[in-house]
Each structure stands twice: as structure tokens, then as C-alpha cells.
C-alpha positions as CSV (number, residue, x, y, z in Angstrom):
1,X,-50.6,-153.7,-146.6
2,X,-47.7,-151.4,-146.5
3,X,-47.7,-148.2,-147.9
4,X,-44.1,-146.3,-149.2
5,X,-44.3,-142.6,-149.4
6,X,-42.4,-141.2,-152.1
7,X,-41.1,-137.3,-152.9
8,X,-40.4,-135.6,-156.2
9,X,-37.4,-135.0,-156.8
10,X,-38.1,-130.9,-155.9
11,X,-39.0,-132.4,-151.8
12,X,-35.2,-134.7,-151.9
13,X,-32.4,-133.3,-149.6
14,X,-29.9,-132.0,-152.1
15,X,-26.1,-132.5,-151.0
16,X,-25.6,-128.7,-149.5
17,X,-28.7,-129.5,-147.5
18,X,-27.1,-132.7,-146.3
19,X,-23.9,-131.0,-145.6
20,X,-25.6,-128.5,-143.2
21,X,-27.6,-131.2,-141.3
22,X,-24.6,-133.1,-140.7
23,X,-22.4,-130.1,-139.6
24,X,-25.2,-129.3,-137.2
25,X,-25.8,-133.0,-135.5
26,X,-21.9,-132.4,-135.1
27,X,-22.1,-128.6,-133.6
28,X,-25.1,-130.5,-131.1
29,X,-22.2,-133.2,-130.1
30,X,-20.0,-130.8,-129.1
31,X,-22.4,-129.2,-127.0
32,X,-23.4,-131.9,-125.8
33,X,-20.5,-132.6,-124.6
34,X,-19.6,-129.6,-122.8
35,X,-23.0,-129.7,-120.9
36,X,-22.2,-132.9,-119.2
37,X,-22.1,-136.1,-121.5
38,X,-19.9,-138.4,-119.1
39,X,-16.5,-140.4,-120.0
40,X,-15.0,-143.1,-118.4
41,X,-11.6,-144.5,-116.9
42,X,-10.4,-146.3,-113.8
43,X,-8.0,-145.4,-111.3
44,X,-5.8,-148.0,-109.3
45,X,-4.7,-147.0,-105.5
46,X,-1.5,-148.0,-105.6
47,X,-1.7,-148.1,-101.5
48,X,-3.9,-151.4,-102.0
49,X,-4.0,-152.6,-105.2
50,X,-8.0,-151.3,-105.5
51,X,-9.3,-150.5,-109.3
52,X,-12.4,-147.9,-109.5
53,X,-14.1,-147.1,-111.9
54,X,-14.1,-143.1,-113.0
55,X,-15.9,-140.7,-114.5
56,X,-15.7,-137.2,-115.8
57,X,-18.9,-135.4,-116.0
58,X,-18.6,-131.5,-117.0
59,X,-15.3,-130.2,-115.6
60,X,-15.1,-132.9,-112.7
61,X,-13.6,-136.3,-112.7
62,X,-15.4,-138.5,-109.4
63,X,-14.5,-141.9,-108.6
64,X,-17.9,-143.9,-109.7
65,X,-17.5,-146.0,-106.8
66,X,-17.5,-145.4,-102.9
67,X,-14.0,-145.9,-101.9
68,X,-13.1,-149.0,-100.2
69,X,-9.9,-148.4,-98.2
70,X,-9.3,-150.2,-95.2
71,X,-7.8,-147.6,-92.3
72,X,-6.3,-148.4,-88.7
73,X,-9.3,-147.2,-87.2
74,X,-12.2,-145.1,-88.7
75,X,-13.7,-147.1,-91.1
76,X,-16.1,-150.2,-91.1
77,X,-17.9,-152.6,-93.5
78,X,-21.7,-152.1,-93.4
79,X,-22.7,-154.7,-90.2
80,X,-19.4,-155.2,-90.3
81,X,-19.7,-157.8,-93.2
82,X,-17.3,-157.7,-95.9
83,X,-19.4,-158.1,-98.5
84,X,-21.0,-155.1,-97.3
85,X,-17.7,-153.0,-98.3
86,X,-17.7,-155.3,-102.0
87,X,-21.1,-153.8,-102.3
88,X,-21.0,-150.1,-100.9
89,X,-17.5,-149.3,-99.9
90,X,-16.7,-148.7,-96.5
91,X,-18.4,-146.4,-93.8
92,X,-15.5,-143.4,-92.6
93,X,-16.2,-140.9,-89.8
94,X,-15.6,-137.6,-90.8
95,X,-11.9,-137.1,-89.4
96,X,-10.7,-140.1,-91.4
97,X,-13.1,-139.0,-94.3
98,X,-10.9,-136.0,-94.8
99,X,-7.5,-137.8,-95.3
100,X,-8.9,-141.3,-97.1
101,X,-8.7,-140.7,-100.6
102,X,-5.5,-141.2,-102.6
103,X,-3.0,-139.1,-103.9
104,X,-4.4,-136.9,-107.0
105,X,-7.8,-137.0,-105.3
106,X,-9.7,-135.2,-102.3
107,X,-12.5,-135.3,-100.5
108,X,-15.3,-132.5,-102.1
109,X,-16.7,-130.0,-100.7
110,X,-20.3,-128.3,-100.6
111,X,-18.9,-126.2,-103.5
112,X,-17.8,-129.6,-105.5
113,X,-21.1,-131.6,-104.6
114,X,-23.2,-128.2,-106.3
115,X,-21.6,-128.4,-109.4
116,X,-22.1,-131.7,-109.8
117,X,-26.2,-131.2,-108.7
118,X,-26.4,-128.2,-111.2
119,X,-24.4,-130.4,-113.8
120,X,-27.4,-133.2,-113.2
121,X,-30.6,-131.0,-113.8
122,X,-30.6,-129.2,-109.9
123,X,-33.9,-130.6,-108.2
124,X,-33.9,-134.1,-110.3
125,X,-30.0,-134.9,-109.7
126,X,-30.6,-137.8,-107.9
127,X,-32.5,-139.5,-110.1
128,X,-29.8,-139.2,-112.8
129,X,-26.9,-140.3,-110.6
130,X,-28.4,-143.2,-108.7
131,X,-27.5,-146.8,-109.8
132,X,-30.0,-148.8,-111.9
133,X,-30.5,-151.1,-109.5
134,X,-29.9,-151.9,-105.7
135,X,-32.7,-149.3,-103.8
136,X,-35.6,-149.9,-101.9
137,X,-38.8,-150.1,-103.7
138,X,-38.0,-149.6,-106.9
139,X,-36.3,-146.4,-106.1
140,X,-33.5,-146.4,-108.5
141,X,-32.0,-144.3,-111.0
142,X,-31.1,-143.8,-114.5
143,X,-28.2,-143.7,-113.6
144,X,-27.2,-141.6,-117.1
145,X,-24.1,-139.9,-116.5
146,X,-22.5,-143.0,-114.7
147,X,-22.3,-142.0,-111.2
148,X,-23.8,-145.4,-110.1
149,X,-24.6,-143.8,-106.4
150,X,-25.6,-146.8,-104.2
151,X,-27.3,-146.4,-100.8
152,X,-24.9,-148.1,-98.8
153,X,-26.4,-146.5,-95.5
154,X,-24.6,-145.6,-92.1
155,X,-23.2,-146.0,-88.8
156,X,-24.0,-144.4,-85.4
157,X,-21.4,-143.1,-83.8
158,X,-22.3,-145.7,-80.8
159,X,-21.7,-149.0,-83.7
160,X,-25.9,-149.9,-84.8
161,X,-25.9,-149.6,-88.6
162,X,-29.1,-148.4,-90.4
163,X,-30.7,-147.9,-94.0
164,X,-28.4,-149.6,-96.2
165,X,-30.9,-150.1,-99.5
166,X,-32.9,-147.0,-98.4
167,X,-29.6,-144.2,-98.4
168,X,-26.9,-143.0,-100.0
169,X,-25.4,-140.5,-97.5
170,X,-21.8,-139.0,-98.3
171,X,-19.5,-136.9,-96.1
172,X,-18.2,-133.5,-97.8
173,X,-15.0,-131.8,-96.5
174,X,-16.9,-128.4,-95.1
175,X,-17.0,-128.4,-91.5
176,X,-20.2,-126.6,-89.4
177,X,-18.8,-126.3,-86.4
178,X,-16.1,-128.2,-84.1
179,X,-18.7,-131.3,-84.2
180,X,-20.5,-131.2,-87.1
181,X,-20.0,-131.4,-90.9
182,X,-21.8,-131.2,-93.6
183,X,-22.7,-134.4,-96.0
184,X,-25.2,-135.4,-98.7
185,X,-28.1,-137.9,-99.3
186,X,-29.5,-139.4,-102.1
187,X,-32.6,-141.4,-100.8
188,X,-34.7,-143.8,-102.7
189,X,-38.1,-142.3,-102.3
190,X,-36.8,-138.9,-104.0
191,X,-35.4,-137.8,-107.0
192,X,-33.8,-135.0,-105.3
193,X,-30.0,-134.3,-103.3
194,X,-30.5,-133.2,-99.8
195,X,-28.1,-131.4,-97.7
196,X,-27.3,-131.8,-94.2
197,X,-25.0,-131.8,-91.0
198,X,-24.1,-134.6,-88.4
199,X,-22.0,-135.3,-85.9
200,X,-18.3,-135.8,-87.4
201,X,-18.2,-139.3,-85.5
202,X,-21.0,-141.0,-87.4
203,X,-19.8,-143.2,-90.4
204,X,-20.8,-142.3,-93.8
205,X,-19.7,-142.9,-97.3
206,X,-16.9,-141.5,-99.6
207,X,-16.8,-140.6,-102.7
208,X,-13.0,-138.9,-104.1
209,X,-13.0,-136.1,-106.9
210,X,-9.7,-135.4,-108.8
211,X,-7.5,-132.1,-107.6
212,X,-7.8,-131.3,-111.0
213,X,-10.5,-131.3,-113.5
């Protein structure tokens, strides 16, 4: 049987009433809005011909794909397979890392990767910028504000590649050291960022952010 609950007249949401609840779902947009929600685009390198997919979340625009340009020397395909580099992008070391991305867009920094973190709930950012699909174990994301971070994995600096399915490891342009800069890792048994340094002449992942918000 189904039952319909009915309200005098008294209980109904007059017009004013209305008025108010719809200014305030606006007002909670906004804000909204300005505390993260994502919007899209694409960007073409013109160097290549390449279309990535982009997205704007807070005051930063990212590329929402690991970039996939093909240097002189520097960069590799997962295993060396070109479906590999369909999939993840290509591996860079750091040197190249720092001069890959295309004009309008850079490299980021430790500061860069924090806002982002901070932008994506601190401690359970990696859960909300991992692809839906694509890690180990049922590791993956949400994937809400469109990130789409895939764990394409990485290369020793001697040529044996490891953990592709398992991590999602991305230089950042701050150095420690002559040797050493700093990167992070999304891996699929956390929900979590980490932070770390290695060798400048391992290969890693690269994700561009715009010069300008």
C-alpha cells in the first residue's frame, strides 16, 4: 500500500520561503566552486600534434594526463612498449623533466604539488585524484576532481622498469642536492600523497601545470 503524506496549507513553503532556499543552493554553488569543483578543457602541443585533457581545480590548471612527448634522449615508454606511453605517458629523468612541458606550462614544484594535496582533503588526496580504474588490487580512486592519476611506474637509472599498476610517482622541479630531486607517489594500497627524493637519473612521470592559474 502506499501512503502520501500531506501538509496544511500553514506547513507549505510560501514563495519568500522558496526564494531564500533557492538563493542559498546558489550562494553553496559558488562556494563550491571556489573550494575546488574542477572544470575541464584540452590543450594541443603544437610541437607534436598531442591533445590532453585539462583541468582547473582551485586556482591551478594541470594537464589531466602524463605528458607524452617524445625527446632525443631522456625519455622512455614503460618496457619500452609503446602502448606503454598510450597508457601512462612517458618515463623522463629529471634533467629532461625540467624542460619537457610546453610553452604556457611548467614543471611544479613542491609548493605547486601542496596546493593541490591541501585542495584534495590533505591526508586523503590520493584517493580523490587517482583514476577509476587501472591499479593494483582494487586500489583506485574516485577520481572526483578529474585528475585521473595513473600508476604508470618507473625506470632505474640502469634501464629495468618496475611497478607500473602498483605507482604513480611524478618528478617536481625542486632539487635536493646536485643528485637528488624531489617527486611524488600516489600508490595503490594508500589513500595518501607521499613525498620523496631520488636520484635525478631515474625515470619518472610528468605532469605540466599552467604558468598562470
Amino acid at each position: 500500500m502506499m501512503y502520501i503524506t500531506t501538509y496544511p496549507l500553514t506547513q507549505r513553503i510560501n514563495p519568500m520561503r522558496k526564494l531564500l532556499l533557492t538563493t542559498a543552493a546558489v550562494a553553496a554553488a559558488i562556494a563550491g566552486a571556489f573550494a575546488g569543483e574542477p572544470s575541464f578543457g584540452t590543450f594541443t602541443d603544437t610541437r607534436d600534434g598531442q591533445t590532453y585533457k585539462t583541468v582547473k581545480i582551485g586556482k591551478q590548471t594541470w594537464m589531466a594526463q602524463n605528458l607524452n612527448y617524445q625527446t632525443d634522449s631522456g625519455s622512455w615508454c614503460y618496457e619500452n612498449k609503446a602502448d606503454n606511453c598510450n597508457k601512462y605517458g612517458k618515463l623522463y629523468y629529471w634533467n629532461t623533466a625540467k624542460t619537457v612541458c610546453p610553452t604556457g606550462w611548467k614543471l611544479p614544484d613542491t609548493v605547486d604539488w601542496n596546493k593541490l594535496i591541501s585542495t584534495a582533503n590533505g591526508d586523503a588526496a590520493g584517493k580523490k585524484l587517482k583514476s577509476k580504474s587501472g591499479w593494483k588490487e582494487n586500489g583506485n580512486g574516485t577520481d572526483v576532481l578529474g585528475f585521473s592519476a595513473l600508476p604508470g611506474g618507473y625506470r632505474y637509472n640502469y634501464g629495468d622498469f618496475y611497478y607500473a599498476g602498483n605507482d604513480g610517482i611524478w618528478w617536481t622541479a625542486t632539487e635536493h642536492g646536485d643528485n637528488y630531486a624531489y617527486y611524488r607517489n600516489i600508490y595503490y594500497g594508500s589513500n595518501g600523497v607521499d613525498e620523496g627524493y631520488f636520484y635525478k637519473g631515474f625515470g619518472r612521470s610528468v605532469r605540466c601545470i599552467a604558468n598562470c592559474p
